[in-house]
RODO-2510 file (C-alpha; in nm, 4 decimals, decimal comma):
residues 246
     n   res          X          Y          Z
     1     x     3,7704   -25,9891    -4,4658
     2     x     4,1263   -26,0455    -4,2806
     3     x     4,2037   -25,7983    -4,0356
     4     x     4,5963   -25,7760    -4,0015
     5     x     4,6881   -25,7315    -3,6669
     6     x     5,0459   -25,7059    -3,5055
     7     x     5,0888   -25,8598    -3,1503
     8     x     5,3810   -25,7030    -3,0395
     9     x     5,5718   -25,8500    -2,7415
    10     x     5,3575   -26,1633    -2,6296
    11     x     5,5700   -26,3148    -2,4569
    12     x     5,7241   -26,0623    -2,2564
    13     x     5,4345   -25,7986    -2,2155
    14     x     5,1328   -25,9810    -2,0902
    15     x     5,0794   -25,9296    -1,7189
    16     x     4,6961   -25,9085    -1,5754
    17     x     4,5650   -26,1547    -1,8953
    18     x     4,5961   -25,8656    -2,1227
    19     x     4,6598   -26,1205    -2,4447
    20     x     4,2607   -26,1568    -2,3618
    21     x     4,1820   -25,8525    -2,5609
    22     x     4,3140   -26,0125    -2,8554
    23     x     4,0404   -26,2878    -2,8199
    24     x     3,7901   -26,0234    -2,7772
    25     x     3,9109   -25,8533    -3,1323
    26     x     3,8829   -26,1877    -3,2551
    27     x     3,5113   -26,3003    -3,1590
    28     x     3,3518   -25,9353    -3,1971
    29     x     3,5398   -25,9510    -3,5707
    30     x     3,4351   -26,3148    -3,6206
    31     x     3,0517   -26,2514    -3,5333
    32     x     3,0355   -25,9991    -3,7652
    33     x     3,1603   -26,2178    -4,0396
    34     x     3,5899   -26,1218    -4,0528
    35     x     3,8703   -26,2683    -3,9415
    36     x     4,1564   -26,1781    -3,7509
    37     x     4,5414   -26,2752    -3,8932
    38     x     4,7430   -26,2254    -3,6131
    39     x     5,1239   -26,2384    -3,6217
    40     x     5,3274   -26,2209    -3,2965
    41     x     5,6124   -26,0102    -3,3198
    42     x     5,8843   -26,0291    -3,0565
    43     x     6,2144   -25,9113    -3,0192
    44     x     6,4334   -25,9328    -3,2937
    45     x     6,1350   -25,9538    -3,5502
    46     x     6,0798   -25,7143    -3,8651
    47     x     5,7599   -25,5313    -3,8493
    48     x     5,6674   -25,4634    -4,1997
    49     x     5,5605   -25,1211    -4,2859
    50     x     5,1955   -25,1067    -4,3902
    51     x     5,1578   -25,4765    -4,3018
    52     x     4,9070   -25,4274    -4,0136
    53     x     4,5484   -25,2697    -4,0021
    54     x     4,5657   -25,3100    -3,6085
    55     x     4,8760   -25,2894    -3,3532
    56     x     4,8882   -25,4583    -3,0322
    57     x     5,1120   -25,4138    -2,7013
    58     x     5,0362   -25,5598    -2,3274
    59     x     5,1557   -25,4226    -2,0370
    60     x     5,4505   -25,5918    -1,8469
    61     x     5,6294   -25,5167    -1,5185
    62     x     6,0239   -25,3208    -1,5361
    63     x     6,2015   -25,6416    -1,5982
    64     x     6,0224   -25,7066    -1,9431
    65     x     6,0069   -25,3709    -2,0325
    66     x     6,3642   -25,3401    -1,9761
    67     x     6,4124   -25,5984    -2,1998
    68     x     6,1956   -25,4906    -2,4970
    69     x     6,2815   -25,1303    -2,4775
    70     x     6,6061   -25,0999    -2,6950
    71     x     6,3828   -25,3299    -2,9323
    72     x     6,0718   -25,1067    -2,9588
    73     x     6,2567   -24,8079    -2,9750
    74     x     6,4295   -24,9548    -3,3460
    75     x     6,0924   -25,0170    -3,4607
    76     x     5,9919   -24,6393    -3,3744
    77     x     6,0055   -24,5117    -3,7587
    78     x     5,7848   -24,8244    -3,8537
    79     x     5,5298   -24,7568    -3,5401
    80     x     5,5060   -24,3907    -3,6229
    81     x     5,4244   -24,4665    -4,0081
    82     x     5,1753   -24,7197    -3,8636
    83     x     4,9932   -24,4327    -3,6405
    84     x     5,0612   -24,1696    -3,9025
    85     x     4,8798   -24,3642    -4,1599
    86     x     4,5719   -24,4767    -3,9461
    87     x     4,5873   -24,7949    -3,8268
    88     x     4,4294   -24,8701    -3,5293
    89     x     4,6779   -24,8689    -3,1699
    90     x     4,5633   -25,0424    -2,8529
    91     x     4,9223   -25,0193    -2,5886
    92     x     4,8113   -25,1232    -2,2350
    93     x     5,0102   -24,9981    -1,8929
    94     x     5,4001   -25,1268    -1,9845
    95     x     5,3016   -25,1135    -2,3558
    96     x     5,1572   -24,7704    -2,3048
    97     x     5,4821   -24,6415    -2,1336
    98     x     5,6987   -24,7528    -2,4394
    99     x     5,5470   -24,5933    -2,6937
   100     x     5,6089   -24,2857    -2,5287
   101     x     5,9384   -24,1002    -2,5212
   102     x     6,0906   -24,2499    -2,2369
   103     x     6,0129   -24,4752    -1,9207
   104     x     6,2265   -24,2833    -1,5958
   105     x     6,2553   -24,5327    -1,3676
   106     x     6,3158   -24,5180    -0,9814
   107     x     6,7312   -24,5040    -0,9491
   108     x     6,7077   -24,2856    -1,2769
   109     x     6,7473   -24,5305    -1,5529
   110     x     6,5843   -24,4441    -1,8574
   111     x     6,4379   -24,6957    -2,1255
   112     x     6,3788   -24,4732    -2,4421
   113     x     6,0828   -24,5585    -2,6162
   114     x     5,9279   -24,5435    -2,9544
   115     x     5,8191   -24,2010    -2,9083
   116     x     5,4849   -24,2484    -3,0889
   117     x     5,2478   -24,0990    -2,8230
   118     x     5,3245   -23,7666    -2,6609
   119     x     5,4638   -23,8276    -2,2831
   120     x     5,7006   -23,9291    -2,1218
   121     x     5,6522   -24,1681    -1,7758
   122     x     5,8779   -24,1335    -1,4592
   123     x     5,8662   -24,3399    -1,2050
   124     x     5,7043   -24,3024    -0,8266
   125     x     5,7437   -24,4285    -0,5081
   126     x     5,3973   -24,5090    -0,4578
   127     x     5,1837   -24,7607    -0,7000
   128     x     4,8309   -24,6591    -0,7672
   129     x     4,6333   -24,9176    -0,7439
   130     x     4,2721   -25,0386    -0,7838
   131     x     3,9209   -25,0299    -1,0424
   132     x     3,9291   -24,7128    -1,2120
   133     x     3,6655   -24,5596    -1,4244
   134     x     3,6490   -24,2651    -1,6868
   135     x     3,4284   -24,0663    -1,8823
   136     x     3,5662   -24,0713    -2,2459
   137     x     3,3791   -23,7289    -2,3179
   138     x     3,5190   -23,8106    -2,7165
   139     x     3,3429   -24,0615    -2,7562
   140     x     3,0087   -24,0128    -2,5492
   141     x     3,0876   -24,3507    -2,3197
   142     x     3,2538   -24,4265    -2,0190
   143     x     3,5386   -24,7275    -1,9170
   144     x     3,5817   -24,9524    -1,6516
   145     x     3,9134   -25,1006    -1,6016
   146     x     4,2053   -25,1988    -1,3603
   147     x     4,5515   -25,0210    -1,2807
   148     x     4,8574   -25,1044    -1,0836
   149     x     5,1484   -24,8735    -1,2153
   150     x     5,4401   -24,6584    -0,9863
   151     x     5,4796   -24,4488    -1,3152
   152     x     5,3687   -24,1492    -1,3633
   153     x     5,2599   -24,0414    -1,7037
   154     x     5,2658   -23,6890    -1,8373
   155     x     5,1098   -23,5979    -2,1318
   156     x     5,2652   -23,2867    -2,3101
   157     x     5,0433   -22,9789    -2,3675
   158     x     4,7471   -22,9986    -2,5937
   159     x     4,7821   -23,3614    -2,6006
   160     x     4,4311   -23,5756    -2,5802
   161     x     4,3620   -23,8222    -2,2716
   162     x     4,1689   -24,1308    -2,3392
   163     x     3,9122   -24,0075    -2,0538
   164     x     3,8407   -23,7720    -1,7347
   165     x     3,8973   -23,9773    -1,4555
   166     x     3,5872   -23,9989    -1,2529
   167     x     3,7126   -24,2494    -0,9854
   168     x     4,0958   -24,3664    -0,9823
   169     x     4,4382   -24,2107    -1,0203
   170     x     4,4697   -24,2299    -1,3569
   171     x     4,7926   -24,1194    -1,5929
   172     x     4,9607   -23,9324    -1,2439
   173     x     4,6975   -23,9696    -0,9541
   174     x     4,6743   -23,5372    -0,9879
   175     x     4,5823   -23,4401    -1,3180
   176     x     4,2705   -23,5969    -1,3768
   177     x     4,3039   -23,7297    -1,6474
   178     x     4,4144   -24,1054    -1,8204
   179     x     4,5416   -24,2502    -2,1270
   180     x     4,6232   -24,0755    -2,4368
   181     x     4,4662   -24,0629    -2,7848
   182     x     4,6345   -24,0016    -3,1322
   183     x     4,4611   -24,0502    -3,4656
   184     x     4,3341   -24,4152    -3,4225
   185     x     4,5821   -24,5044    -3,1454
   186     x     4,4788   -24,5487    -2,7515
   187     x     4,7342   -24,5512    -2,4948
   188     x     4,6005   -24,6714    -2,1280
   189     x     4,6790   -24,7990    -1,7679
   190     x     4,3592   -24,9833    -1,7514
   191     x     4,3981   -25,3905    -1,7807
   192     x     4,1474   -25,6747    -1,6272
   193     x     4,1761   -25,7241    -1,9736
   194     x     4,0405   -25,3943    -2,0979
   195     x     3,8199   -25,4603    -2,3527
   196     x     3,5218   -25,8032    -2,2276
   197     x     3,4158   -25,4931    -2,0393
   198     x     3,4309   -25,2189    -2,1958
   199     x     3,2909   -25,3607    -2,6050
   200     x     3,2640   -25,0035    -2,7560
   201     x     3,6490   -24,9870    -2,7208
   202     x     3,7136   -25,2911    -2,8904
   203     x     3,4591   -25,1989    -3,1629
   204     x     3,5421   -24,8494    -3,2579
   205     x     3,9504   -24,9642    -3,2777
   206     x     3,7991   -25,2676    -3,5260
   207     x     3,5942   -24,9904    -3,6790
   208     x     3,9019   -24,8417    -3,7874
   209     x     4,1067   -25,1379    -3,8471
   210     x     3,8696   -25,2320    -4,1289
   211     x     3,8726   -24,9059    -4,2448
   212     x     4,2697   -24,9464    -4,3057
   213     x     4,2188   -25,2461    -4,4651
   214     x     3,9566   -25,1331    -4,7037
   215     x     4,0752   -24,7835    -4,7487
   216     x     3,7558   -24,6138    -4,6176
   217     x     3,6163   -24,4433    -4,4210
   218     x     3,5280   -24,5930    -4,0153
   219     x     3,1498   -24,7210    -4,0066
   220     x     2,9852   -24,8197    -3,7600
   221     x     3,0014   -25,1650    -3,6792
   222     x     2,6865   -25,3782    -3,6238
   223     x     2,5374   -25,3965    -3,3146
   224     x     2,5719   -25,6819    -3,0954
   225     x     2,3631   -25,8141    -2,7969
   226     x     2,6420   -25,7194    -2,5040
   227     x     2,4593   -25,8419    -2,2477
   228     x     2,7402   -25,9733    -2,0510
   229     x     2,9601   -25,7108    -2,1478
   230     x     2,7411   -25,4274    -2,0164
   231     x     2,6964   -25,6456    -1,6480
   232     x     3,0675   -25,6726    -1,6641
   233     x     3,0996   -25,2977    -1,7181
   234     x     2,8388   -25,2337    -1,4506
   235     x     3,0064   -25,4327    -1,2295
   236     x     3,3685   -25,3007    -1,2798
   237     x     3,1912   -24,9197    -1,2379
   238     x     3,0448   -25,0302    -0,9393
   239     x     3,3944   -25,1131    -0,7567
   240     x     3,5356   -24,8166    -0,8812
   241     x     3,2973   -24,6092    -0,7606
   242     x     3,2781   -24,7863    -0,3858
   243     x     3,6763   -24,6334    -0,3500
   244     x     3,4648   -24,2909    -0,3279
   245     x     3,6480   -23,9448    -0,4534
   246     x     3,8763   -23,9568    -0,7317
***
């Protein structure tokens, strides 16, 4: 089977290897017998209603955002149908930011977004930096990542976090929480990249990728040995938790 998946913004939004988590889609699809079809969409480029079972977007620092917000926010109506109908959503840190209402930054200039997710992201004085880890209650697991963001996100009322933040700052370094979660899409701060660490993730968005492409309903995919994965994870946990507190 082809899984159709959208890279939106390579070249612009790829700070902290992020384009790795692409790979990662692609072996953990290829050892289980599929293969990924990925087309890079930049600025400028249609994306084709329907066309994708899985939708990509790095993170990036203000200049590149900046540059691919006005973009994003014209695809909006196409990124909504895309969430609204299922398909699978990984947006990482910059990525995450756009397709939320708006991006606030420092001297008050706001880049709209695509308005997908529910929040909206000002900016701070102070970047929150450093291994973070949460407990993604959902889903019965935890993640280990990195973030480095001045922006604080705010999720509006009744909206669902990706995870409690155990140790970190998370979406604003105060609520506790990080990330967002709609349907099949996952909004986060966390890079490194995300997913060699963290293989559930990557598995339960191809899990419903597939399930776009076929139709279905998600199954679960087969197991795999991880053995790397879960030292990586371990490892990553273990910094997070040496900061101490929250």
């Amino acid at each position: 089977m082809k899984i159709r998946v959208g890279h939106l913004y390579p070249d612009y939004l790829n700070i902290y290897a992020d384009r790795g988590n692409i790979a990662v889609f692609a072996r953990r699809a290829a050892w289980r017998g599929h293969e990924l079809d990925v087309e890079e969409i930049s600025i400028g480029d249609e994306l084709r209603p329907d066309a994708h079972d899985l939708l990509y977007v790095g993170g990036g620092q203000d200049r590149e955002q900046a540059l691919v917000a006005v973009d994003i926010a014209a695809k909006a109506a196409t990124l909504y149908r895309a969430v609204d109908g299922g398909a699978a959503v990984l947006a990482v840190c910059g990525g995450y930011q756009l397709l939320g209402r708006f991006y606030r930054d420092v001297q008050g200039h706001e880049l709209s977004g695509a308005g997908v997710l529910p929040l909206e992201t000002i900016a701070g004085e102070r970047r929150m930096i450093g291994d973070v880890l949460l407990d993604c209650e959902w889903a019965g697991q935890t993640l280990a990542g990195f973030e480095n963001h001045a922006g604080r996100t705010i999720l509006d009322e009744g909206a669902d976090p990706l995870g409690r933040v155990v140790h970190g700052h998370g979406n604003d370094g105060s609520s506790g929480f990080e990330g967002c979660r709609v349907g099949n899409a996952i909004g986060t701060y966390l890079h490194g990249p995300l997913l060699p660490r963290n293989p559930w993730l990557a598995d339960w968005l191809l899990a419903r990728a597939i399930a776009h492409r076929t139709g279905g309903e998600p199954k679960e995919l087969a197991a795999l040995p991880d053995d790397l994965e879960r030292e990586a994870h371990t490892v990553s946990a273990g910094r997070a938790r040496s900061r101490g507190g929250r």
